[in-house]
Every structure is written in structure tokens, then in C-alpha cells.
C-alpha positions, 0 to 999 in steps of 0.5 A: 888700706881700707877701714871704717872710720879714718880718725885725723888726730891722737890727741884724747878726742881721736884716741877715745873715739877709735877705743871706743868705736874698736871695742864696739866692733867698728874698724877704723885707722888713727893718723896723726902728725906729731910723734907718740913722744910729743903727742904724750908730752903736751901740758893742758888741763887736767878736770874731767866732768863727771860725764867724761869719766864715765864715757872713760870708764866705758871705753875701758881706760879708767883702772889708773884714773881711778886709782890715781885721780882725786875726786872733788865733791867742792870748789872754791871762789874767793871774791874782796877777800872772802872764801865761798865754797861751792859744793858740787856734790851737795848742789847736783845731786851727787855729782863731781868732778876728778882731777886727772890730767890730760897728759895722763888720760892720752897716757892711758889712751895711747896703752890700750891703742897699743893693747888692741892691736888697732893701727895708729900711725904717727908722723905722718904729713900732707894730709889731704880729705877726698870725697868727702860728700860721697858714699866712698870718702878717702884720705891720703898722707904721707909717712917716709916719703911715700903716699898712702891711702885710707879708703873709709866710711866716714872721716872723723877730723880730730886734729885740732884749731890748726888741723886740716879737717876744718878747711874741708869744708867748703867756706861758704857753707860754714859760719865761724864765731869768735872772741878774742879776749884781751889778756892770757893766763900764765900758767906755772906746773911745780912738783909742790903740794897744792896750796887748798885741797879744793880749787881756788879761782879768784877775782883780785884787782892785780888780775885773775888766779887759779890755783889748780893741781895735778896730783897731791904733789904736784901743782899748777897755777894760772895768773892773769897777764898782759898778752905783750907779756913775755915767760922770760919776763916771769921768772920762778921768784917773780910769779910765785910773788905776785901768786901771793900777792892776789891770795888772801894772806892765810892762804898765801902763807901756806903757799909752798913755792919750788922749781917751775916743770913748766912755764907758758902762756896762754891767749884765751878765745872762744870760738865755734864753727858751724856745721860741725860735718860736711857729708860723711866728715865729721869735726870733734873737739878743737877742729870745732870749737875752742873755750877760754880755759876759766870753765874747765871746759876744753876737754870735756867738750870734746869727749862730749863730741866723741860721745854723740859720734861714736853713738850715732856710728854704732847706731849706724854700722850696727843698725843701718840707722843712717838717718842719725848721720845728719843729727850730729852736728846739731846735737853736738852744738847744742851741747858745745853752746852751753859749754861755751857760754859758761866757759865766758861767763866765768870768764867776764865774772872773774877777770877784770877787762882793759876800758872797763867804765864805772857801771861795767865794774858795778854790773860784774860785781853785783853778778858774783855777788849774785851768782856767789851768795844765792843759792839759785847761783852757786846751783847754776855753777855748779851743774854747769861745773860737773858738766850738763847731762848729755843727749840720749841718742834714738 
């Protein structure tokens, strides 16, 4: 088969570029690994930058996002017991971020897929990149034991931290970064009302809480646990105990416990990979980059990846812009650096390390002290929250 652009990878990266670049004329095929059912099926997060949302509302997928997704003008930090409210709107200009979550975005983006008539093929294995740095790259794979190919003008790797786009790029000619953090987040999802109707992260000395939500009925809450952890060793009863005991006790008695729709956890790692394309390969989301899940991130990088690439390809398809192929990668690392640096300033403002001596503790104290009582830190927050302006692309 022959297209424009092979797309490797239906997870929301993928399936947004391909609505995206389908709506603007640009023909391209998405092939992915997993089925529809487990695709649409996995849990992740569940905060769009206001950016994201419009990139959403561009390509057409936005009429249940909108009906259905919850608006936050605010977020909330509770640091020594204190409740300090952030106001997104009021410190941005404007600006918010929505509560609709992953699984409902990949939803909707797997509907309209569907609606256009754009060929998406899943269960497909031994995925393999060719000719990557010509004029004329292909893709091969395999789907009910026969091979087939993808004769295309670019290939856009959207398959994730474990894809194989990545590794078709020559390891000498890449430079990887990374951190390891010391500790996970144990995530519980319930049927329950939200305990505030802002998000709560906290700073507590039994460890990290995040009380998020999917809905006005539905919940979710992280608690920072040892990565020797286990989810069997944290039953329902257990993690809805130690919840109370790292929230201040007015907001612990208006917790509403219930049944546990989902119980895992999570490592948190920051990492980024270096160039981000390879001729006419171009990495998008997690197959370049990860973030701790603390800024809210994840995602939203990725959908700003999609941005600069679908742009640039128009740009190039539709104008023989060719010489904005090569603007990619830097344009999109710019953008995933800061992304990557708040997402670890959350992280080592918020979560209390293993070794950490007498002056560390004093250090991050007087930096939420700073950042969570001055005006000029609680503004650095929150533009960073709504997610920084993307790059126009000329």
C-alpha cells in the first residue's frame, strides 16, 4: 500500500496527527500492535492544557470533550497543613485547563478514524523501519501471518517508550537523558465524588497525595509509595486510611471512600532522546520523551509534538516547504525541555526523597515557601500548569 505519512502507534499522539493531517488532505495509514479494545481500554491521565484542547477542537474531535469535560480556572497545594489556592485564570490571562481523561480522548479520536473512513490496522507484529534516510522510506509488518508494506513519504514513530521507531535511529547519532526517581505513585480510580472540586497536590512527611478526578462522579487518587511496593499489599481499606491520614482533617472527613475500578503502580522517570528525527522518521510523544506524571505533562507533550509535526507536513505537502523537515526536532525539544523541567520541579517540590540531609529539607521547604506564597511563584506555576504557548511554524 502507499500513502503519505505511516503513522506507528493508535494511542492519542498517533490518532491525532493522522485526524489531523486526514482533514488537511494528507493521506496517511495508522498501524498499531495492541487491539481497538485494549488500545481504548488503558488508564493514564486525564488534564489537557488549554493548548491541547484547542489542537483537539482543530482537529474536529472536541463536541463530547466539551459537553462533558470539567473546566478548572484553579488548583489547589496543601503545604504544613495550609490550603493555598492557585488561580490558573486570574494569573494567565485567562487561561485553563480541562479535566477529560486520556481514555475518553482516544475514544473520540478512534470514532472520527472510524467516521473518515482513514485505514487503521491493529493487531499487527514485527514492525520493521526501511530507508529511513532516502526520498522513498517504507514500513513492513505483519497482521494474520502475511507481510505487508507501506510505501510512504515520511514515517511518524508514535508507538511509545517501548516502540520500535526509536531504535531506528543509528545509537551513536542520539543522545539519551534520564532520571530515575526513587519512588512510585499508587494510583486508585473509584466511582466516588471528588473530595475538592479543584485538584489537591500535597506535600505530607508520610509522602506525596494527589487528589484528581475524571468526572463529577468519578475519582482518582495517587499516594507516594516505595518502588519494593506491591497493589496486593494495598488493599481498598488500607489505601483509602493512609489518603486520610496525609489530608488535613476537614478535607479527610469529606473524603467518600468506595470500590477501587483500578489499582496500579507507577515508577516515575524523566527522559529525553536526542534528535527527535532521523531523515524522513520523526519521533512523537513517549517514543521521545517520558515526564513524572507531578506536572501533568505526559500527554500534553505529546499533543504539542503532534502540532509541530502535522504543521510542518502541511507546510510541506502543501507548499514544498521542504526546509522545515529539519526545524522539527529542535523545535519540538525546545517545547519538551520546559515541559520536562516542570514536571521535575514539581516533582522534587512536592515528594520528600530517601538521604535527603537537614539542608536539603530546609532548601525545599524555603522553594514551596517561595513558589506557594509570592505572587511571581504561584504566576511561574501556574503558566507553566495551563501549558506554555507553542511556536508559530513559518
Amino acid at each position: 500500500m502507499k500513502t503519505q505519512v505511516a503513522i506507528i502507534g493508535a494511542g492519542p499522539s498517533g490518532l491525532l496527527l493522522g485526524q489531523l493531517l486526514h482533514n488537511a488532505g494528507i493521506s496517511n495509514v495508522v498501524i498499531e500492535r495492541q487491539t481497538p479494545e485494549r488500545v481504548s481500554g488503558r488508564i493514564r491521565a486525564g488534564i489537557l492544557e488549554n493548548g491541547t484542547v484547542d489542537l483537539l477542537r482543530e482537529a474536529g474531535v472536541s463536541e463530547r470533550m466539551d459537553a462533558e469535560g470539567l473546566v478548572h480556572e484553579g488548583v489547589e497545594f496543601l503545604m504544613d497543613g495550609k490550603r493555598i489556592p492557585v488561580p490558573l485564570k486570574e494569573l494567565t490571562g485567562g487561561k485553563t485547563v480541562m479535566v477529560y481523561g486520556q481514555t475518553e480522548v482516544t475514544r473520540d479520536l478512534m470514532d472520527a478514524r472510524r467516521a473518515s473512513n482513514a485505514l487503521t490496522l491493529y493487531g499487527v507484529s514485527d514492525v520493521q523501519l526501511f530507508d529511513v534516510k532516502s526520498d522513498s522510506p517504507y514500513v513492513t509488518f505483519e497482521k494474520q501471518g502475511e507481510i505487508y508494506r507501506i510505501d510512504c513519504d515520511y514515517i511518524a514513530g508514535c508507538d511509545g517508550f517501548h516502540g520500535v521507531s526509536r531504535k531506528a535511529i543509528p545509537a551513536e547519532l542520539t543522545q539519551e537523558f534520564e532520571r530515575i526517581y526513587p519512588f512510585g505513585w499508587l494510583g486508585l480510580l473509584s466511582d466516588t465524588p471528588p473530595v475538592n472540586h479543584e485538584l489537591i497536590y500535597a506535600h505530607h512527611q508520610r509522602g506525596f497525595v494527589l487528589c484528581s478526578q475524571r468526572s463529577l462522579t468519578r475519582s482518582r487518587y495517587y499516594l507516594q509509595v516505595p518502588l519494593s511496593d506491591s497493589v496486593e499489599a494495598w488493599p481498598d481499606e488500607r489505601f483509602w486510611g493512609e489518603l486520610k491520614e496525609r489530608l488535613p482533617e476537614d478535607l479527610a472527613k469529606k473524603l467518600v471512600t468506595g470500590h477501587s475500578l483500578e489499582k496500579s503502580i507507577a515508577p516515575l522517570r524523566s527522559y529525553v532522546i536526542e534528535p527527535m528525527q532521523y531523515g524522513r522518521l520523526f519521533l512523537v510523544g513517549d517514543a521521545a520523551h517520558i515526564v513524572p506524571p507531578t506536572g501533568a505533562k505526559g500527554l500534553n507533550l505529546a499533543a504539542s509534538d503532534v502540532n509541530y509535526l502535522y504543521r510542518i507536513l502541511c507546510k510541506v505537502c502543501h507548499e514544498g516547504r521542504r526546509d522545515l523537515l529539519d526545524a522539527y526536532s529542535p523545535m519540538a525539544l525546545r517545547r519538551v525541555w520546559k515541559g520536562e523541567r516542570f514536571s521535575w520541579f514539581m516533582t522534587n517540590l512536592l515528594h520528600d526523597f530517601e538521604g535527603m540531609n537537614a539542608f536539603d529539607r530546609k532548601m525545599q521547604q524555603a522553594e514551596r515557601e517561595y513558589y506557594l506564597t509570592s505572587l511571581a511563584g504561584l504566576t511561574t506555576i501556574a503558566e507553566n500548569y495551563v501549558g506554555l504557548p507553542f511556536e508559530a511554524v513559518e
